[in-house]
C-alpha positions in Angstrom: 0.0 0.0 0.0 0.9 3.5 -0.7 2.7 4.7 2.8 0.7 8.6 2.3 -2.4 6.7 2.1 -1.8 3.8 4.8 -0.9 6.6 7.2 -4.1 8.5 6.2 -6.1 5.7 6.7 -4.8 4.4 10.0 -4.1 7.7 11.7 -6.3 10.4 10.4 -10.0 8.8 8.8 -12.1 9.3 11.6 -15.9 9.7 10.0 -16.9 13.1 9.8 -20.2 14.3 11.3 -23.2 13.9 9.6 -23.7 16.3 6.1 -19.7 16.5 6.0 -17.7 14.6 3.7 -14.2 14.5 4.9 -11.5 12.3 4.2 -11.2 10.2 0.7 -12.1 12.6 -1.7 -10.3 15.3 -3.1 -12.3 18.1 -1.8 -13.8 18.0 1.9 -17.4 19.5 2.2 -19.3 21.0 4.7 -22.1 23.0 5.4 -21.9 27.1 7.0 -25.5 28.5 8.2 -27.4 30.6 6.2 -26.4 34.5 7.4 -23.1 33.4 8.6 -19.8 34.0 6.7 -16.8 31.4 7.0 -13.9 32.4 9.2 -10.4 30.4 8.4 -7.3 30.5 9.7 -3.9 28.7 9.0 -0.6 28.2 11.2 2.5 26.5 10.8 4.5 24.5 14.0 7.7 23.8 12.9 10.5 21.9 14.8 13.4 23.9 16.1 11.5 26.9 15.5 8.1 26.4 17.0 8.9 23.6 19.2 11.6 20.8 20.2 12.2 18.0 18.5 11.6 15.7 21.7 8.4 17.4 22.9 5.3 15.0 23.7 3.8 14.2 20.8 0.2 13.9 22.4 0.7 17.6 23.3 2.0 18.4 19.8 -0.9 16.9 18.4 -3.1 19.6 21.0 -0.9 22.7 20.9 -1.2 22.2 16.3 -5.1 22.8 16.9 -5.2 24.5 19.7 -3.0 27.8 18.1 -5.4 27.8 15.8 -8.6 27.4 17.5 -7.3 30.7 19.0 -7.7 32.8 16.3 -11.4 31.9 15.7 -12.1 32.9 19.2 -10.6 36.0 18.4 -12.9 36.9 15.6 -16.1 35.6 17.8 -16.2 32.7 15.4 -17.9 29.1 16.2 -15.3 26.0 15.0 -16.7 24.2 12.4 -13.9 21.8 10.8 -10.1 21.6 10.2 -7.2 20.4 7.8 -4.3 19.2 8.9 -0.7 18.7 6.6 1.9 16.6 8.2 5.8 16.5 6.7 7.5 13.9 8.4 11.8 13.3 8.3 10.3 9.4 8.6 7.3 7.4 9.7 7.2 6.8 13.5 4.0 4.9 14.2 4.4 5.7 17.6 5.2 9.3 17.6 1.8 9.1 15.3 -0.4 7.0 17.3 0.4 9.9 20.3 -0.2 12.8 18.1 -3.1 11.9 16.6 -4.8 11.6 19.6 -3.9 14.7 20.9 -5.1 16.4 17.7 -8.3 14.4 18.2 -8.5 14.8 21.8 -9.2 19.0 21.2 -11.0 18.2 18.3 -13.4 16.5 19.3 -13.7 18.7 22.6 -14.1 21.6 20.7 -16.7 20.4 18.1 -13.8 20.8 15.2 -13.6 18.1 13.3 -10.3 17.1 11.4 -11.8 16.6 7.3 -9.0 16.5 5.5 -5.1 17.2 4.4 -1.7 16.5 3.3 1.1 14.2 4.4 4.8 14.1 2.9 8.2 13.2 3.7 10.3 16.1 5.1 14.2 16.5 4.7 15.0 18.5 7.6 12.2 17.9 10.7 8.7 17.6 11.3 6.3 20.5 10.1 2.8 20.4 10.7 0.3 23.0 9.2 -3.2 23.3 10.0 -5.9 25.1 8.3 -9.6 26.0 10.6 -12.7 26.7 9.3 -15.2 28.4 11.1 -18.0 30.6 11.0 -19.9 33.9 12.8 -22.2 36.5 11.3 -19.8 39.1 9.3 -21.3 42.0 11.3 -20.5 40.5 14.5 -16.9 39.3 13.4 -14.9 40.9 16.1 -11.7 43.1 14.3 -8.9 44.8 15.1 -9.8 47.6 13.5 -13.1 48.2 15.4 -11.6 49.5 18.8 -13.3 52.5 20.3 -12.3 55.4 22.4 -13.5 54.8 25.9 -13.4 51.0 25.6 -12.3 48.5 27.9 -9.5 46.0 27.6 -9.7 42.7 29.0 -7.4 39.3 28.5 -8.4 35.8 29.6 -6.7 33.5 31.2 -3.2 34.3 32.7 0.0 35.9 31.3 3.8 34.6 31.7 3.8 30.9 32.3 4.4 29.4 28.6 7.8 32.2 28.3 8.8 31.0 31.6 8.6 27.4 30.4 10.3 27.9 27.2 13.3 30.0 29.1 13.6 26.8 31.0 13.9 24.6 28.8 15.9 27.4 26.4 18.9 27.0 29.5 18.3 30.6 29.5 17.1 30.6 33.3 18.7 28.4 36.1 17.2 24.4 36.1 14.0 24.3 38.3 12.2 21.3 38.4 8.9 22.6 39.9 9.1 25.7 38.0 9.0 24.1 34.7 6.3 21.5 35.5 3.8 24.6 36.8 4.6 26.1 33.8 5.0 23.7 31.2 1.5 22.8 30.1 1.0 26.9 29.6 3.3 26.2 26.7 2.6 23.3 24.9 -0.9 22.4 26.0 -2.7 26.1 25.9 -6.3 26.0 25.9 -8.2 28.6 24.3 -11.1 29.6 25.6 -13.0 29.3 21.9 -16.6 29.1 23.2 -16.7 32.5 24.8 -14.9 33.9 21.6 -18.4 33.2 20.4 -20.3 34.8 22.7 -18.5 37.7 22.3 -19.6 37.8 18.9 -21.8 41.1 18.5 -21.2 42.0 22.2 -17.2 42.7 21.8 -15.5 45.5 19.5 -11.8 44.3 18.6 -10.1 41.0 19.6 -7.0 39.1 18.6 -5.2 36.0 20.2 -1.8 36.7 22.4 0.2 34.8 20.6 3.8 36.9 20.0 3.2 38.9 23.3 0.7 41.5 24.5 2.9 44.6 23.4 3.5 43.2 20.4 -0.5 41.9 20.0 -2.2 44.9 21.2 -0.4 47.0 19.0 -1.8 45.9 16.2 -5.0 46.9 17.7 -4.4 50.1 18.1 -2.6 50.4 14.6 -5.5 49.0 12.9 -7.8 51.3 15.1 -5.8 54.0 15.1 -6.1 54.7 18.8 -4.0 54.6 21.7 -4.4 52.3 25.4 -3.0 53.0 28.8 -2.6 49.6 30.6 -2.7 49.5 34.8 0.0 46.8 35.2 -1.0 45.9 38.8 -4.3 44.4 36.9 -3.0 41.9 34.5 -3.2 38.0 35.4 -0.1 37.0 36.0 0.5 33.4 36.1 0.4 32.0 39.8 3.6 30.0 39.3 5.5 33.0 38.4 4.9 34.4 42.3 8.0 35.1 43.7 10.5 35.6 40.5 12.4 38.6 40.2 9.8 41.2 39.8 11.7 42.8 36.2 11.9 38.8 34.8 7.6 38.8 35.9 7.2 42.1 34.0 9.0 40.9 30.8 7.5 37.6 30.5 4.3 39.0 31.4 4.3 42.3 28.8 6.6 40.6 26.4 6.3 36.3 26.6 4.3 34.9 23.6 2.6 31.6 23.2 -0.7 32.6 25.4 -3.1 32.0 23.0 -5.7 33.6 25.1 -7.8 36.4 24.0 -7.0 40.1 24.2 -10.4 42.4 23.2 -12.0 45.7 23.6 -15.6 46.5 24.4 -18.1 49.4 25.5 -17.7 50.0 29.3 -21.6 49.8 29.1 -21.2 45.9 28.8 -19.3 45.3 31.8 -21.9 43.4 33.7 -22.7 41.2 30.4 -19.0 40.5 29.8 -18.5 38.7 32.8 -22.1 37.1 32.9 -20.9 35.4 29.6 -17.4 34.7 31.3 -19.2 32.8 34.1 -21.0 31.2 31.5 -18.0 29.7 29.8 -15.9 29.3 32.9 -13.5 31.7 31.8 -10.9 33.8 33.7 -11.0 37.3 32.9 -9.2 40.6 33.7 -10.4 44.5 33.1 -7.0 45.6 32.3 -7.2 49.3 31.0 -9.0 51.4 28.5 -8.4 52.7 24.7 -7.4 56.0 24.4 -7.3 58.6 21.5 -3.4 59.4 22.0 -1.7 56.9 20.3 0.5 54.2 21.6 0.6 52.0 24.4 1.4 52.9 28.2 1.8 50.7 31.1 1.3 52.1 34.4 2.4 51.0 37.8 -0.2 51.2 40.9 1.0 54.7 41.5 0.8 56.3 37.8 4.2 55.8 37.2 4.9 54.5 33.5 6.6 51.4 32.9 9.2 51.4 30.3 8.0 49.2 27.6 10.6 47.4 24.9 9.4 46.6 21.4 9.3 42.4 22.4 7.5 40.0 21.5 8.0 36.9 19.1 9.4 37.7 15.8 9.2 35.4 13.4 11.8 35.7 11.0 14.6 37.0 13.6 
């Protein structure tokens, strides 16, 4: 048998839901209500770059969605399916076995089923690409250009554990055993919180996912807005586990550490009460962490006013 093909069909056929047709043809279809437009979004994990070559596959196979899951939440769209393109240096059927049950594991707990893809050998490491499809009514479609004056800014979820984790295992912070398991799972198992991305739609203005670092992220907020935010430092959610670090190595892995994937988004101060009804709803922590302003750029203040010098971090992709 073909190895693309026996690979396919042992690790990645699952049936697709009813009125999809996935796998085996060379098209998958599948169905977006009537008023909604379809939201997609693609990412690339690469090894060496995106993760190390002897990370769990399992969580591999969680973190490949999950990134992506992200950005739906961030546009207020509902998951609907997924591709998924593997190249692989050679075939592993264990390293495979793990993965795809990760993959499936999300997938199946966030209603996204996997209909289709690509695999191929690789001469260098494993890359893994994966394309979701989703959808949400277009004028509810949250956008980073839709930030107002006078909003609020909230994140979900916490800030700082996945950097932490990845300095660790870098060797760019001293070996700590305990440290890097309460960090750890920030990094490569993040859970987005994708169903209160949806009910965000029409209540939220702007959103995007945290994914190269909140500088970095809600910059392009208020470049696409054209607006300015002034952040109150004490009131971000930093990570438990980082209690008790040097409070400079806190601040830069809080303002400046990627690989989050939680959501970052403005809304009317009007809609307090209603944003955290819906957080409670999806069991979501969230933070009121500042307000967009019409000066542009963004400041971070200390509990007594003063600012906080701010780099230009963040994740670059091509440094």
């Amino acid at each position: 048998m073909n190895i693309e093909f026996d690979l396919i069909a042992r690790y990645f056929s699952r049936p697709a839901p009813p009125g999809f047709l996935g796998v085996g043809d060379d098209c998958a279809l599948f169905p977006v209500k009537p008023g909604y437009h379809l939201a997609t979004s693609t990412d690339l994990l690469i090894e060496g770059r995106h993760f190390f070559a002897d990370v769990d596959p399992a969580a591999l196979g969680h973190k490949s969605l999950a990134v992506n899951l992200s950005d739906l939440a961030a546009m207020g769209a509902q998951p609907v399916a997924c591709l998924l393109s593997l190249s692989l240096p050679a075939v592993d059927h264990h390293w495979l076995a793990a993965f795809a049950e990760g993959f499936y594991a999300l997938a199946d707990q966030s209603a996204c089923p996997l209909i289709g893809g690509d695999t191929t050998r690789s001469v260098t490491g494993t890359v893994i690409s994966v394309t979701v499809m989703g959808q949400v009514r277009p004028q509810e479609a949250l956008r980073r250009s839709a930030a107002m004056v006078g909003d609020d800014i909230w994140i979900t979820g916490t800030l700082g554990a996945a950097d932490i984790a990845l300095r660790l295992l870098q060797g760019k912070l001293p070996a700590n055993p305990s440290l890097l398991a309460n960090t750890r799972s920030a990094l490569e198992k993040p859970l987005p919180p994708w169903t209160f991305g949806e009910y965000l739609a029409g209540v939220a203005h702007a959103g995007l996912d945290i994914s190269d670092g909140l500088v970095q992220d809600l910059g392009h907020i208020l470049k696409a807005s054209r607006c300015g935010a002034e952040i109150n430092y004490e009131a971000l959610p930093i990570a438990p586990a980082l209690l008790g670090l040097d409070a400079r190595l806190i601040q830069d892995a809080v303002l400046t550490g990627g690989d989050v994937y939680q959501l970052c988004f403005t809304a009317s101060a009007a809609d307090r009460q209603r944003i955290m009804a819906l957080a409670g709803r999806a069991s979501v922590q969230l933070a009121r962490v500042g307000q967009i302003v019409a000066e542009p750029g963004l400041r971070v203040r200390a509990s007594d006013g003063a600012l906080i010098t701010v780099g230009n971090g963040g994740f670059d992709h091509f440094s």
